[in-house]
C-alpha positions, 0 to 999 in steps of 0.5 A: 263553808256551810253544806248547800244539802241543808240551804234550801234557799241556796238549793233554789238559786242555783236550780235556777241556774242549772235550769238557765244553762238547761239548754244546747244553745245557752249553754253554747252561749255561756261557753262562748261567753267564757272566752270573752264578750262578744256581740250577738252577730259573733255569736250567731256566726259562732254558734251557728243559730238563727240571729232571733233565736241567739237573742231570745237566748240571751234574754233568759240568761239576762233575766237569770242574772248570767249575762250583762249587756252594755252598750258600747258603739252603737251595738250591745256586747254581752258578757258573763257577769258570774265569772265562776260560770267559766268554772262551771263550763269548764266541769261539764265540759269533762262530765261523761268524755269518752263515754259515748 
């Protein structure tokens, strides 16, 4: 495994997937997501967001790469579509626990 300190192209990929996840609500998104595809109207009622603004969060985690939408019965399930995101939640999930 090369050293991503010295991969500045790599560096820049996965800023912009920290700066995907930057936020309360697409994080909240993506661990939702961990759990399994779910449609938005799951994820609004999950996370407790605003229906417009569940979906505008999902465009940018789409447009990130992060999430994949398929149409299935008339309705748009979302998924993950890096599996390793689930490792990834999982890590932050334990950064600064009980440091409050």
């Amino acid at each position: 495994m090369t050293n991503i300190a010295d991969d500045s192209i790599r560096l820049d990929q996965l800023a912009d997937v920290v700066k995907a996840l930057a936020h309360p609500l697409r994080l909240g998104i993506v661990a939702s997501l961990c759990e399994g595809s779910a449609r938005v109207g799951a994820l609004v009622e999950r996370l407790g967001a605003r229906q417009t603004t569940v979906s505008q969060q999902l465009r940018i985690l789409r447009m990130s790469g992060l999430v994949a939408v398929a149409r299935q019965r008339g309705g748009a399930v979302y998924s993950l579509s890096e599996p390793r995101l689930r490792d990834l939640v999982a890590c932050l999930s334990g950064c600064r626990e009980g440091a409050r």
